[in-house]
ROGU-877936 format. One record per residue (C-alpha): residue number from 1; residue in three letters; x, y, z. Coordinates in steps of 0.001 Angstrom, whole numbers. Layout:
BEGIN
resi/resn/east/north/up
NUM/ALA/X/Y/Z
...
//
This chain:
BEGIN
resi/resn/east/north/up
1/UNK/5325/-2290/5944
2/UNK/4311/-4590/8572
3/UNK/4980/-3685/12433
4/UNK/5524/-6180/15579
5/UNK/2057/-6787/17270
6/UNK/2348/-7837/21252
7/UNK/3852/-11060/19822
8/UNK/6312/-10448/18180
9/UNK/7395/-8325/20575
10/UNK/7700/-10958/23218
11/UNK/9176/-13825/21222
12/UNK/11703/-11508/19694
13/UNK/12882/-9645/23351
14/UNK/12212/-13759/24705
15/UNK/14924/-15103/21758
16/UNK/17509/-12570/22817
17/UNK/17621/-13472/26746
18/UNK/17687/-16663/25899
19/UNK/20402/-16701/23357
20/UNK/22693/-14105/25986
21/UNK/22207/-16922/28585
22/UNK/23701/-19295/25575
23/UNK/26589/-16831/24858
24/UNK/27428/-16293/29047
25/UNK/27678/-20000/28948
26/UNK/29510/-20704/25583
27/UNK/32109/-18028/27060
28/UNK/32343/-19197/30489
29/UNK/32655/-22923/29414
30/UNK/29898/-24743/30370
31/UNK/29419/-25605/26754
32/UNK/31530/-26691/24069
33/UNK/31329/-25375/20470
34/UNK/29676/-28366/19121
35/UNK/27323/-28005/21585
36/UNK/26651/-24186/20996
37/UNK/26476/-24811/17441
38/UNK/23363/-25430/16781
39/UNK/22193/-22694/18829
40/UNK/24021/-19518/17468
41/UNK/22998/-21425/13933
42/UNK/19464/-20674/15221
43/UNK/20177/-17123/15966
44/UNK/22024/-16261/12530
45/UNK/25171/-16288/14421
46/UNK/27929/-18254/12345
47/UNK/31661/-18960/12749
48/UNK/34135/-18095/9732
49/UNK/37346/-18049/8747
50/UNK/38331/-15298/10830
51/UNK/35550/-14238/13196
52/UNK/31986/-14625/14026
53/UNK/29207/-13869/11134
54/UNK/25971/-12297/12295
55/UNK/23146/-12641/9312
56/UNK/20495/-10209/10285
57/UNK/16516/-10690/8805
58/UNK/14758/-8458/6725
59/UNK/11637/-10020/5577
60/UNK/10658/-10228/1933
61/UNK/13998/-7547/1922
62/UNK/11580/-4328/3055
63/UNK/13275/-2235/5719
64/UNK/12413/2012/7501
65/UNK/15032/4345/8097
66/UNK/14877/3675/11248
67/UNK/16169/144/10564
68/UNK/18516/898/8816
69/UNK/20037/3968/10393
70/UNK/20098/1041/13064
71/UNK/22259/-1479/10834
72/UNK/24571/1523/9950
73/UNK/24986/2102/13692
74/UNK/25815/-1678/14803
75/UNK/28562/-1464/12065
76/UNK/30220/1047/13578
77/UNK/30004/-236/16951
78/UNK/30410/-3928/16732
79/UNK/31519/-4786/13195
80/UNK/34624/-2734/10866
81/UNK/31878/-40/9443
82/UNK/30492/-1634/6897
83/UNK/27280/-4567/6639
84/UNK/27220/-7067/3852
85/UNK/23899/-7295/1902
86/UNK/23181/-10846/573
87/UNK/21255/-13283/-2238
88/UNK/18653/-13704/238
89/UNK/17489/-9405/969
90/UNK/19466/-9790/4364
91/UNK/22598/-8060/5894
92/UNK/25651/-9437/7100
93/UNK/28268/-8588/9847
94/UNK/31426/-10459/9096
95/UNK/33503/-9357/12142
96/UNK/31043/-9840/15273
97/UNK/32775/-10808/18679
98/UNK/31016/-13501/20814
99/UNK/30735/-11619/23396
100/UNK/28504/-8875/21699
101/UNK/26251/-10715/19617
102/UNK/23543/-10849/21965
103/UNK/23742/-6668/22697
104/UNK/23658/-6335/18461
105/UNK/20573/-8560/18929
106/UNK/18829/-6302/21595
107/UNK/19625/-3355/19665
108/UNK/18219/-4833/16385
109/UNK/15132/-5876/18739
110/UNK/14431/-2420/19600
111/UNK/13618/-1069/15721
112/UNK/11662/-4611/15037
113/UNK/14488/-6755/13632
114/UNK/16058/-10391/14230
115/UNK/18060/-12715/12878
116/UNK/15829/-15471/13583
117/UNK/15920/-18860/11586
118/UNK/18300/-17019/8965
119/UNK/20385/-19990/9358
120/UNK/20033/-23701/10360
121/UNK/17895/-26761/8790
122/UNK/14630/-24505/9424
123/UNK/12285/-22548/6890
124/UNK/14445/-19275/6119
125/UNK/14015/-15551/5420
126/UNK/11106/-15681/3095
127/UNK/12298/-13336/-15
128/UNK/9716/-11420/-2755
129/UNK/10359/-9094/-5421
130/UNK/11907/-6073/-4414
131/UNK/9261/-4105/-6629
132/UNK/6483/-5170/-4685
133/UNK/3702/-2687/-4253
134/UNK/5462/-484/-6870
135/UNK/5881/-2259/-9671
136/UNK/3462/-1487/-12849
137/UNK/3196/-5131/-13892
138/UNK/1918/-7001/-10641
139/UNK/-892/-8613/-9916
140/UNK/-1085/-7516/-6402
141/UNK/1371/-6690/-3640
142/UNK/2981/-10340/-2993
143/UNK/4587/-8712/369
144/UNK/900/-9611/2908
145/UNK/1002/-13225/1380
146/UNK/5152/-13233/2212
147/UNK/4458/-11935/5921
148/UNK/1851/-14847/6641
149/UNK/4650/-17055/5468
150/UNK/6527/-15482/7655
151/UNK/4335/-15431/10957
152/UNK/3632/-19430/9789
153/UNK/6812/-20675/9751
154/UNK/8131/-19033/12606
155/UNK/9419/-21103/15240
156/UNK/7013/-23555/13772
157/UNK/7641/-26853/16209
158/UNK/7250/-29107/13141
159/UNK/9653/-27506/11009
160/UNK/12448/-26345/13079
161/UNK/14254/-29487/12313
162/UNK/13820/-30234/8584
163/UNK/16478/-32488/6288
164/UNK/17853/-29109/5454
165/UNK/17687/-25531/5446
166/UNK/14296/-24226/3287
167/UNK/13782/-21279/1347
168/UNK/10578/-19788/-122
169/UNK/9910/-16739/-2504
170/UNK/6448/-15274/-3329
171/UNK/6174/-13011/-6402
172/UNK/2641/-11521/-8251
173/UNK/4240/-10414/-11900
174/UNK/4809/-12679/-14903
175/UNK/8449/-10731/-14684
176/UNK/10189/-12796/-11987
177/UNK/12773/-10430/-10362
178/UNK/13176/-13037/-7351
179/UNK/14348/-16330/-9125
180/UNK/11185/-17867/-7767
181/UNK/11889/-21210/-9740
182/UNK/15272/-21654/-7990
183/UNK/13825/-21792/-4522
184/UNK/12619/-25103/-2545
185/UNK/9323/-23655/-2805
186/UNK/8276/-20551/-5553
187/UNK/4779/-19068/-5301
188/UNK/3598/-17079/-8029
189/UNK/442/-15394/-7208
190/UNK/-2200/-15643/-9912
191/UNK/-6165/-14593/-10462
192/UNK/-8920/-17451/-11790
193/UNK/-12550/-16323/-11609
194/UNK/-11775/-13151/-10021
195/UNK/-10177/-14727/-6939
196/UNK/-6151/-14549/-6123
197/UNK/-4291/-18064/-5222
198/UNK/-620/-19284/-5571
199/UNK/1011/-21663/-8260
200/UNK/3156/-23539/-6429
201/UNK/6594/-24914/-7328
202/UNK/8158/-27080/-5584
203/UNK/11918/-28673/-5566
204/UNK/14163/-25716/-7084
205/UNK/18322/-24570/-5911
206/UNK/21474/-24287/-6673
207/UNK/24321/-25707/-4469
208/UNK/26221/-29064/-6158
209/UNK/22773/-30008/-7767
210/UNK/21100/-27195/-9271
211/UNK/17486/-27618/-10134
212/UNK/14884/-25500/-11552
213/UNK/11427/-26374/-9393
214/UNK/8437/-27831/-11690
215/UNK/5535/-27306/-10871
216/UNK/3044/-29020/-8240
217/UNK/-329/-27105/-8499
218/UNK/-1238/-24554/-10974
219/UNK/-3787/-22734/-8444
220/UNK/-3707/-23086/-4563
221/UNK/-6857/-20652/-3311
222/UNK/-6537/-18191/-6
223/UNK/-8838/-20329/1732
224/UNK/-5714/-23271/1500
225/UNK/-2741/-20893/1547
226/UNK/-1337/-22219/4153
227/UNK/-2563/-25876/4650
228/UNK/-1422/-26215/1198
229/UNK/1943/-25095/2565
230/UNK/1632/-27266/5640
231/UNK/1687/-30351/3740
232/UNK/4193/-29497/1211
233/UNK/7009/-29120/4084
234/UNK/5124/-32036/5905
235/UNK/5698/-34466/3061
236/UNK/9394/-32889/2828
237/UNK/10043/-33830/6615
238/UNK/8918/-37292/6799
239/UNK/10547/-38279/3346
240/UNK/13537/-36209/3301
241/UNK/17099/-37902/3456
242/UNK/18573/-37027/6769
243/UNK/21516/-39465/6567
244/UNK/23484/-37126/3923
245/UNK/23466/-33318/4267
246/UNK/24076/-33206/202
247/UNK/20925/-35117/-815
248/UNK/18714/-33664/2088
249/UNK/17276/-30903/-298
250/UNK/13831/-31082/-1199
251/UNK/14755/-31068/-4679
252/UNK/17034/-34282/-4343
253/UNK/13267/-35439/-3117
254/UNK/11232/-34479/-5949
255/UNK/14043/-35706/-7999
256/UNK/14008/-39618/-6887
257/UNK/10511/-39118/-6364
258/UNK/9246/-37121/-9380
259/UNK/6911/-34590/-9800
260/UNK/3823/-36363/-10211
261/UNK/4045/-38765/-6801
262/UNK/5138/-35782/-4745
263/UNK/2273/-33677/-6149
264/UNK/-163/-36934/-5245
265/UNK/1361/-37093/-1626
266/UNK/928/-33612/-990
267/UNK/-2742/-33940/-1871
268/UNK/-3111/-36476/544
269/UNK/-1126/-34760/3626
270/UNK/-3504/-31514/2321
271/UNK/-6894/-33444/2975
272/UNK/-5366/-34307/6766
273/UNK/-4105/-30880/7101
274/UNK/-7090/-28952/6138
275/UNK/-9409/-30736/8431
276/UNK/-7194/-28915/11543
277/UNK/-9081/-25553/10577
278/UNK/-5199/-24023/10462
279/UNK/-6315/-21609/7750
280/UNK/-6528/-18080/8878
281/UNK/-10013/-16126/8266
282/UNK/-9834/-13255/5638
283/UNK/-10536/-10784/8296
284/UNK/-6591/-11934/9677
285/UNK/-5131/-11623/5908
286/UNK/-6807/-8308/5731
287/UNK/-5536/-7040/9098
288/UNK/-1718/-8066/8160
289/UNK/-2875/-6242/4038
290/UNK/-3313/-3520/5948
291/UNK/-23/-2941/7285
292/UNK/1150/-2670/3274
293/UNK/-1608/-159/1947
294/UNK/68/1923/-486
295/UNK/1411/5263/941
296/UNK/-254/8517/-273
297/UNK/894/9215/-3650
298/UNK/364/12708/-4964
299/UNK/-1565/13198/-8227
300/UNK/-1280/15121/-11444
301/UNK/2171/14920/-10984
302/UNK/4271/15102/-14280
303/UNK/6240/12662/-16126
304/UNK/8254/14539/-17484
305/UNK/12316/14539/-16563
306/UNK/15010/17280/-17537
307/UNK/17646/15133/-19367
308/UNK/20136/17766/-20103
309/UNK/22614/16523/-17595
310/UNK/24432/13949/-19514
311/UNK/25692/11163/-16280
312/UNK/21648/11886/-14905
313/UNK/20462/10859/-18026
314/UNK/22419/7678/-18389
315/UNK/21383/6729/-14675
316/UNK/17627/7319/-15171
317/UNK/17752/4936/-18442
318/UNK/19797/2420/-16404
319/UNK/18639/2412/-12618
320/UNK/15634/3934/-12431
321/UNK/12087/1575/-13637
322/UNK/8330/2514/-14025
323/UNK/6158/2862/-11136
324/UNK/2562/1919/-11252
325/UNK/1537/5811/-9983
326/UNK/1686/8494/-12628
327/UNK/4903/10974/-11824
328/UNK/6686/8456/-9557
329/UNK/9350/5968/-10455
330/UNK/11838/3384/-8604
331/UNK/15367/3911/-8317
332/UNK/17784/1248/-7951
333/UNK/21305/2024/-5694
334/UNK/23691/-3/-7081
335/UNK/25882/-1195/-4427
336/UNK/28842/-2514/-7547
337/UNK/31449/418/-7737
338/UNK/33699/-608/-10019
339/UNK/36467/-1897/-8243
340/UNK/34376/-2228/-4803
341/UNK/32864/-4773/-3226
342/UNK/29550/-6295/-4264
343/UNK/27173/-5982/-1850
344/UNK/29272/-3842/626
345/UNK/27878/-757/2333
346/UNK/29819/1680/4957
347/UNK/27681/3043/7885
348/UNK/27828/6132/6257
349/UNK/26454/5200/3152
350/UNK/23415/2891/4345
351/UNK/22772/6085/6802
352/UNK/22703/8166/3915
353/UNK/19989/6115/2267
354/UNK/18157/6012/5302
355/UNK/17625/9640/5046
356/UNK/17082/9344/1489
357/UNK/14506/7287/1876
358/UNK/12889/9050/4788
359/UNK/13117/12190/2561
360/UNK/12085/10685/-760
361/UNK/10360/7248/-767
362/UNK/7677/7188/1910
363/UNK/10400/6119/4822
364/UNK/10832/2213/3023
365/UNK/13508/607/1240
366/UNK/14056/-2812/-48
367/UNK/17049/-5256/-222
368/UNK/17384/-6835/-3621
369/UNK/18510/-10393/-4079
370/UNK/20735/-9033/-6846
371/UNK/22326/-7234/-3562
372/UNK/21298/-3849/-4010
373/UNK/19238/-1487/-2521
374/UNK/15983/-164/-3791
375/UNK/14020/3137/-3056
376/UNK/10328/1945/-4168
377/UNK/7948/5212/-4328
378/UNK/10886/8112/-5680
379/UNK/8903/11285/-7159
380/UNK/9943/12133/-10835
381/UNK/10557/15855/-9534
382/UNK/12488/14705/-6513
383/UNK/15159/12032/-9033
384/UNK/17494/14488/-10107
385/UNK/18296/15622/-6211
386/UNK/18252/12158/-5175
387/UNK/20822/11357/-8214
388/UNK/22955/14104/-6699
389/UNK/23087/12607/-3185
390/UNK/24087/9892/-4404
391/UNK/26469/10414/-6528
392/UNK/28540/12220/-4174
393/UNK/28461/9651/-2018
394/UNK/29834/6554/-4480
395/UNK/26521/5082/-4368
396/UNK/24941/6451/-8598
397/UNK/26870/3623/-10366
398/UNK/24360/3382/-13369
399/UNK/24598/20/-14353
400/UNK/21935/-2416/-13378
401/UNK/21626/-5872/-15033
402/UNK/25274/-4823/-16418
403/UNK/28287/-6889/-16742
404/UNK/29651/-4895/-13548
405/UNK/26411/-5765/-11838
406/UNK/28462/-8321/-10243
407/UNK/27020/-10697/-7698
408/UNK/28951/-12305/-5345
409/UNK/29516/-14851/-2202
410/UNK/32463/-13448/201
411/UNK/34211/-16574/-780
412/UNK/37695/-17126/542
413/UNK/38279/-13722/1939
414/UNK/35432/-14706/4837
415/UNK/33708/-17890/4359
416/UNK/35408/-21296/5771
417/UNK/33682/-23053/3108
418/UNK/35124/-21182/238
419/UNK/37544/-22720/-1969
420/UNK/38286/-20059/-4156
421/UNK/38257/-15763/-3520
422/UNK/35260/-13989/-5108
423/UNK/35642/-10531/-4187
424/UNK/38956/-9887/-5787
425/UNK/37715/-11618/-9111
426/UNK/34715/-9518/-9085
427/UNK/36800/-6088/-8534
428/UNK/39172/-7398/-11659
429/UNK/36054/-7825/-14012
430/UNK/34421/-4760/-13114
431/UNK/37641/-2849/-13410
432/UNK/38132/-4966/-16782
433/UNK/34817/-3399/-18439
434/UNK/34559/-316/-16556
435/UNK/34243/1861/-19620
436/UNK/30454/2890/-19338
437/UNK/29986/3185/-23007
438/UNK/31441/-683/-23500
439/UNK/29011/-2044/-20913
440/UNK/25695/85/-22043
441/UNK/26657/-1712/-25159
442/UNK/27001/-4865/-24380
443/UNK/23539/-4285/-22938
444/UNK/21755/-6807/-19922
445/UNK/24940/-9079/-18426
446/UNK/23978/-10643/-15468
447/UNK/27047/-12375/-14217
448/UNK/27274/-14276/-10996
449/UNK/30320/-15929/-9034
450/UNK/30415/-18088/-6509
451/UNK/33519/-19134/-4301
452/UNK/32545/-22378/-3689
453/UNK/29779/-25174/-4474
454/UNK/26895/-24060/-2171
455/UNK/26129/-21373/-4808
456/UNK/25713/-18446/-2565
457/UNK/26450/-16235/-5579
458/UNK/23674/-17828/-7663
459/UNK/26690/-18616/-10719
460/UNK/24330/-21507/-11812
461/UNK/21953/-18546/-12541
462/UNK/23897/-16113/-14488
463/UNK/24008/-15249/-18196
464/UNK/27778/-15767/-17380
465/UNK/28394/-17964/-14181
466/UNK/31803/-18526/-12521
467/UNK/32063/-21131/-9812
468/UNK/35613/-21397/-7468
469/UNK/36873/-24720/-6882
470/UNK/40278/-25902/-5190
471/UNK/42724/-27716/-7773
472/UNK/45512/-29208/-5896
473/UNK/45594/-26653/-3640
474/UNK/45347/-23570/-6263
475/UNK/42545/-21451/-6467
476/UNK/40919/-22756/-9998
477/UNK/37471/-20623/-11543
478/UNK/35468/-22995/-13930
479/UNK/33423/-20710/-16605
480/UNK/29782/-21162/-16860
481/UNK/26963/-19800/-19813
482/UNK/23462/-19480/-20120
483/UNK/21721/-19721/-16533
484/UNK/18897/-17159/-15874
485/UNK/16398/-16992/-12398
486/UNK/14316/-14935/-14327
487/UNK/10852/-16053/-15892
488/UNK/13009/-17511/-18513
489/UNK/14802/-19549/-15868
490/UNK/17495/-22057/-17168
491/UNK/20844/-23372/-15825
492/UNK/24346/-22443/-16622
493/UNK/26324/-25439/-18720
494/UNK/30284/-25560/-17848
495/UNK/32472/-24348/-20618
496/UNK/35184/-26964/-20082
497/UNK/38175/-26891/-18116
498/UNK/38416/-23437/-15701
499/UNK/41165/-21202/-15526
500/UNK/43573/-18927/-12735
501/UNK/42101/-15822/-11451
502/UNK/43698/-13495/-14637
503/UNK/42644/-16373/-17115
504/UNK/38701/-16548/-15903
505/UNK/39217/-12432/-16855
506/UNK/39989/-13047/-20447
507/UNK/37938/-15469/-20877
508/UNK/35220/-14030/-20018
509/UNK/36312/-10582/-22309
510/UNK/36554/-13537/-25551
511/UNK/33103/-14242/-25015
512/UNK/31585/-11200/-25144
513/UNK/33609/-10797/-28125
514/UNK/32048/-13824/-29440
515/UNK/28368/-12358/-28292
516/UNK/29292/-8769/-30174
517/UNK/29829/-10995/-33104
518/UNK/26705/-12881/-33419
519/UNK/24089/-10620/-32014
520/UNK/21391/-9999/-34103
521/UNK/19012/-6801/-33348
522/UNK/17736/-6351/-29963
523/UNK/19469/-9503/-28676
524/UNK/21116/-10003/-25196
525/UNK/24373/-12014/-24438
526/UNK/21483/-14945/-23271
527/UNK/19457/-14940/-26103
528/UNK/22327/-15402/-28570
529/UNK/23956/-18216/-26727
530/UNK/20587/-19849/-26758
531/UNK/20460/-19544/-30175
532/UNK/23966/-20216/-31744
533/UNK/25344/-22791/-28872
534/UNK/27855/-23419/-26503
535/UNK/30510/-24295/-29786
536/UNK/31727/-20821/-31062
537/UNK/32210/-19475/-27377
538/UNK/34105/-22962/-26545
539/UNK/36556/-22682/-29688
540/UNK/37179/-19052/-28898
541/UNK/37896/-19410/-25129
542/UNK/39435/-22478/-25576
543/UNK/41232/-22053/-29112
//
């Protein structure tokens, strides 16, 4: 994983004096909130419903023990015990004081972390697929391309103002376990005459206007990474609507636009751009490559598992996936209990995977945007110990890509722009279809819920989406079906009218009644509502 050079080093230790000096004067008065607004925004620092919000980085969601043994620590100094992990591979403190925030950033500064431009109309945490440099099926790690994103955009004078907050993903498998088309800009790394280059999409989200991104160029080489990148967010800034927040995305752009004329304008901006010489040499790429060399894996090991144990075997089928080295695998930590929190994590259990990982996985862990946790480079020999470990600690829920695979916003419990609760929704569902056998049966679910229309909990995305919404001052859940942000990316279509907290419940229990019905072999819950309609799930839910 990469590690701070002298620079980043100094901008990181220079961010945190500066933002204390912000937070002396935000306390003493000399600055009113509006004013210190867009300053905290700037340092991940947000105000909710009932206390400050501190969204903490982790780049293309890869994280050391170290690291996190540090984010178990600052929840159990500054926060209630527990951290948050998000859509978007970060961490979140929902109870931060004022006051503190700037010794939780010096601490975070002193194991290489930030939360740097993970808020605010700026170019955000650049995400990846949280198999990179395991998983069998890539083309190459997508993590060094990610990082010189990262370095790029950082504090980047032109783009620390844009229309609107920007968000990038970089993947390198056909498989797309990042929903790469649903992000302003998606880069899928791809080979043509033996060289590696990005296809580029441009113009994808979620919030009130969900779009899936089309795409701009089918192959941008090294040599024009990042000019390439340059002039996409250059064309974004100077024609981007800054006069209302809700059509500033660059996908409202490409929208009024189209595809075709942004394309053309980009290739224009790239001709000016390219001439600056921003492009870094290969002997720079190879220097940052370095940094994500594959550890030492051990040969000849065997593939071979003992199954015997029952609840081990039905967690290896479900949360563990194939490694590209022979006698290794990755494991997946589901962070959905049934009746817990999605996404939650107590200092003791994110410490507890810290020493897992130090123990087990080559000292590296990744952040899922499915808000899990991931141990990439897990021995065969050493699963059944980690499995134990686990287990006993709440944390060997074996059911990835389930139903109960819940993701979810904080919604109305946290967020101030909530209309509706997600958390308790998401513990009645779970608790709903807890029965393991049900939910192994009912195969790959992935449903979604957000509390509000900014989408933070992806529902546009999910095989079953639920959105919150505020009807006359009730707490209302509208039903969504058939989204994906997989490689077979589509959006969810609204049922029809939505339902109370206990009514979203059932009616999401009639239509996987109506899915048991219809499957044929082999099918999912998606692929049989794309093939018999929205009509027999609408007269069952619906009557």
């Amino acid at each position: 994983m990469y590690k701070y050079d002298e620079y980043d080093h100094s901008i990181v230790a220079s961010r945190v004096e500066e933002f204390r000096d912000q937070v002396n004067r935000r306390l003493a008065g000399q600055m009113t909130e509006d004013q210190f607004k867009p300053l905290r925004l700037m340092n991940g620092l947000y105000l909710q419903l009932h206390a400050y919000m501190l969204r903490v980085a982790v780049p293309y969601g890869t994280l050391d023990s170290r690291q996190m043994h540090m984010l178990a620590h600052i929840a159990r100094k500054y926060d209630r015990g527990y951290g948050h992990f998000t859509t978007r591979q970060n961490l979140q403190y929902n109870w931060i004081k004022l006051a503190d925030a700037p010794d939780i950033l010096a601490e975070l500064a002193t194991v290489e972390m930030h939360a740097i431009q993970t808020s605010g109309n700026c170019i955000r945490n650049i995400s990846s697929d949280q198999f990179a440099g395991a998983a069998a099926d890539e083309l190459t790690d997508p993590r060094p391309w990610a990082e010189l994103l990262r370095q790029w955009s950082t504090f980047h004078p032109e783009f620390s103002y844009l229309p609107r907050k920007f968000k990038i993903a970089v993947i390198a498998a056909d498989e797309d376990r990042a929903a790469m088309r649903l992000h302003d800009i998606g880069l899928q790394i791809v080979e043509r005459d033996g060289a590696l280059g990005v296809a580029v999409y441009v113009g994808g989200g979620m919030g009130r206007t969900p779009m899936v991104a089309p795409l701009i160029k089918d192959f941008v080489p090294f040599a024009d990474f990042v000019s390439y990148m340059e002039a996409c967010l250059r064309v974004y800034n100077r024609y981007g609507r800054r006069d209302n927040m809700y059509k500033a995305r660059i996908k409202i752009l490409i929208h009024e636009l189209g595809a075709e004329k942004y394309a053309a304008e980009v290739e224009e901006e790239f001709a000016a751009v390219k001439a600056l010489g921003i492009d870094p040499p290969q002997a720079e790429f190879d220097r940052i490559a370095a940094h994500f060399a594959p550890p030492p894996f051990e040969t000849g090991l065997s593939d071979e598992l003992d199954r015997s144990d029952p609840d081990f075997a039905v967690w290896l089928d479900q949360n563990v996936s194939a490694h590209k080295a022979p006698g290794h695998a990755i494991v997946t930590i589901s962070l959905k209990p049934i009746g817990g929190i999605p996404g939650d994590a107590s200092a003791d259990q994110i410490d507890l995977m810290a020493d897992i990982a130090k123990a087990y996985s080559f000292d590296e862990l990744r952040v899922t945007h499915a808000q899990n946790i991931v141990l990439p480079h897990v021995r065969k020999a050493d699963l059944h110990v980690i499995w134990q470990q686990l287990r006993d600690a709440g944390l060997a829920e074996a059911n990835l890509d389930l139903i109960s695979d819940i993701i979810a916003c904080p919604g109305l419990d946290y967020c101030s722009l909530a209309n509706a609760r997600s958390i308790p929704l998401a513990q009645k569902i779970a608790t709903r279809f807890a029965d393991p056998i049900r939910q192994r049966d009912l195969g790959e679910l992935k449903l979604k819920i957000s509390g509000c229309i900014n989408a933070c909990g992806h529902h546009h995305a999910g095989h079953i989406g639920i959105l919150g919404v505020d009807r006359k001052g009730t707490e209302n859940y509208q039903l969504l079906l058939g989204g994906s942000g997989a490689e077979d990316v589509s959006l969810a279509k609204i049922t029809g009218p939505g339902f109370s907290e206990d009514g979203i419940v059932d009616a999401i229990e009639k239509a996987t009644d109506v899915y048991v019905a219809n499957r044929e072999q082999g099918e999912r819950f998606l692929d049989t509502y794309r093939r018999i309609g929205m009509e027999p799930f609408k007269e069952a839910i619906y009557g």
